[in-house]
Residue, then its C-alpha position, 0 to 999 in steps of 0.5 A: x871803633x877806634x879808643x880809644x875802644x868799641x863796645x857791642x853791647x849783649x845785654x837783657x833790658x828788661x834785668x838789672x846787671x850786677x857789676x862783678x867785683x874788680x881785681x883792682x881796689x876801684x869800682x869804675x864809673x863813666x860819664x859822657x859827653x856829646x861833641x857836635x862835629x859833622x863827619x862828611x862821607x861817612x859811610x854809617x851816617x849819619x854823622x852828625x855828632x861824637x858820643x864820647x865816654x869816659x871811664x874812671x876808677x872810683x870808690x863810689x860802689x855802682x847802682x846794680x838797679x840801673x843796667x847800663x851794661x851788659x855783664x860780660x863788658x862790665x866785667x872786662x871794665x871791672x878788672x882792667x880799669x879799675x888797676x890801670x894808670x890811665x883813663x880810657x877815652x872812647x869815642x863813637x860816632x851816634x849810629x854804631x850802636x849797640x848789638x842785641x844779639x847775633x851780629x849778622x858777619x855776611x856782609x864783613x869785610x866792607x867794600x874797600x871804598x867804605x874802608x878808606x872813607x871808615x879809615x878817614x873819619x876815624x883820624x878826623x873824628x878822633x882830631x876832632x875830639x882831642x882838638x885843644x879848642x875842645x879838649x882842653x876846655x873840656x877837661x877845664x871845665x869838669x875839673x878833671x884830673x887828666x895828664x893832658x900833654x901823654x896821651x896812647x891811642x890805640x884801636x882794632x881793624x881800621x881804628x888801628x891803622x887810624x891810631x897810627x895814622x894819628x901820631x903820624x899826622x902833621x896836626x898840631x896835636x900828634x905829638x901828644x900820642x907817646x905810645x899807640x897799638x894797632x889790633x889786627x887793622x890793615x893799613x889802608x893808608x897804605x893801599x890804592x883804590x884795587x887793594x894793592x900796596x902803594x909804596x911811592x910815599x915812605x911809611x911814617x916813622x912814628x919814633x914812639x913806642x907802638x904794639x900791633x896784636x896780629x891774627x894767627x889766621x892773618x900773619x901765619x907767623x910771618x909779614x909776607x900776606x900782609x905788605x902794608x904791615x912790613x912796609x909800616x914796621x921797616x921804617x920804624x926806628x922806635x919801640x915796636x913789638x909785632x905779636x902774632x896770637x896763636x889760635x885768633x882771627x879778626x874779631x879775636x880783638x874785639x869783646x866778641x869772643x868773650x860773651x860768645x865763650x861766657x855764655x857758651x854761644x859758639x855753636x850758634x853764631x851764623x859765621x866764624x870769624x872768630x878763632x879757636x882760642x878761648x875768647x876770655x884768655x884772648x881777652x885778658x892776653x891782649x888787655x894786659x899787653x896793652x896795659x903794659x905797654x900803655x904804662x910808659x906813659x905813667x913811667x913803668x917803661x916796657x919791659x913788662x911787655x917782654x916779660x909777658x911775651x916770654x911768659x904766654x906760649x900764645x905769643x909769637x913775635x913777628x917783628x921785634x924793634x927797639x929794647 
């Protein structure tokens, strides 16, 4: 998922959920909308359609009779949406849907060539929602009250390398991205069709600010298993943290661990892929420094970042560019 962010949704349909109380002063509320936009070679058909979710701070107190989401998401919501400066904007194609139960990981990773065609849709699916023609008119439309010219895009695996992938794009609207994340992805974009890297095109040099948040089993504190990641981080001359988090693996970055920690299901999942490291402290370490580092857009600059990293023992610092 790219969010813009993914839900995999571990909820009892047959029992209201109460939200639980939020450390900001907002309860959050949503509404979506669907965009009709066809996806060509999409390797989750079909791809008819973008279910697009907006999540806002809101005053309103929620109708616990109604479950719509699961406890351990809502609480996640709850406590980061309703202090952060900005609005979430996610976006999901209509067939990744929510996961009752035990995700089946046997199959994870994807076949490389269903990773270039995820990598592809994920940039036209997100052009495509953030289009002026679509967006804007949209936004005018609801009357909402959105900063449409400073937008962050940020997302986990291939959904991170499409953030990149975005604000590096010769389309109208990349200039609109002034900070972007990448969640563990590798740079597919970056990669030939046996998996070995293919430097014959200079990496982007993005000139923006931009966090990667690196798996400890991926990096193992340094670039050299991960080229395309050295390759993307040597041509930047903007803003750019690369934070590996000790004790995490891919899935680290996704709300996988932290239902599997709160409800205590370590000792039943059919594979790992998921680290050591407490998945609710994982959670609330890679939330703020994305809210840290998405608060430039709204004039709080970076330094919060740093001063997060020098307080986490977590955190080692892979590459460090910019002040």
């Amino acid at each position: 998922m790219v969010s813009l962010l993914s839900l995999l949704a571990f909820a009892s349909a047959i029992k209201a959920i109460s939200l639980w109380e939020p450390t900001g002063p907002y309860h959050v509320g949503y509404m979506q909308e669907i965009l009709n936009h066809t996806t060509p070679n999409d390797p989750t058909s079909p791809g008819t359609f973008i279910l697009i979710t907006i999540y806002y701070p809101t005053v309103q107190v929620p109708n616990t009779t109604t479950p719509y989401l699961d406890p351990i998401s809502a609480s996640i919501f709850e406590s980061t949406i309703g202090e952060a400066p900005y609005l979430p904007l996610p976006t999901n194609v209509n067939n990744t849907k929510g996961v009752y139960g035990y995700p089946d990981f046997t199959n994870f990773p994807p076949m490389l060539q269903d990773g270039f065609a995820v990598l592809n849709y994920r940039v036209s699916d997100i052009q495509a929602a953030m289009d002026n023609d679509y967006f804007l008119a949209f936004v005018q439309q609801k009357g909402l009250p959105f900063n449409t010219t400073h937008l962050g895009i940020f997302g986990h695996s291939l959904g991170g390398a499409a953030a990149a992938a975005v604000m590096s794009s010769n389309e109208t609207n990349a200039a609109r991205y002034k900070v972007g994340s990448n969640l563990d992805g590798g740079y597919y974009q970056f990669i030939d069709e046996t998996g070995r890297p293919t430097f014959d095109v200079p990496a982007p040099d993005l000139q923006r600010p931009f966090l990667e948040l690196a798996a400890e089993n991926h990096f193992e504190g340094n670039l050299s298993d991960e080229p395309t990641w050295k390759f993307f981080d040597d041509a930047q001359t903007g803003w750019l943290r690369d934070v590996q988090i000790n004790g995490t693996r891919h899935l680290d970055f996704s709300d996988i661990p932290l239902w599997i920690d709160l409800l205590d299901q370590r000792a039943v999942l059919n594979r790992t892929w998921i680290g050591p490291a407490n998945g609710v402290r994982v959670t609330h370490l890679a939330n703020t420094m994305l809210k840290r580092s998405f608060g430039s857009i709204s004039g709080f600059g970076l330094r919060g970042v740093d001063e997060w990293i020098d307080e986490i023992p977590e955190f080692f610092v892979v590459t460090e560019r910019g002040l």
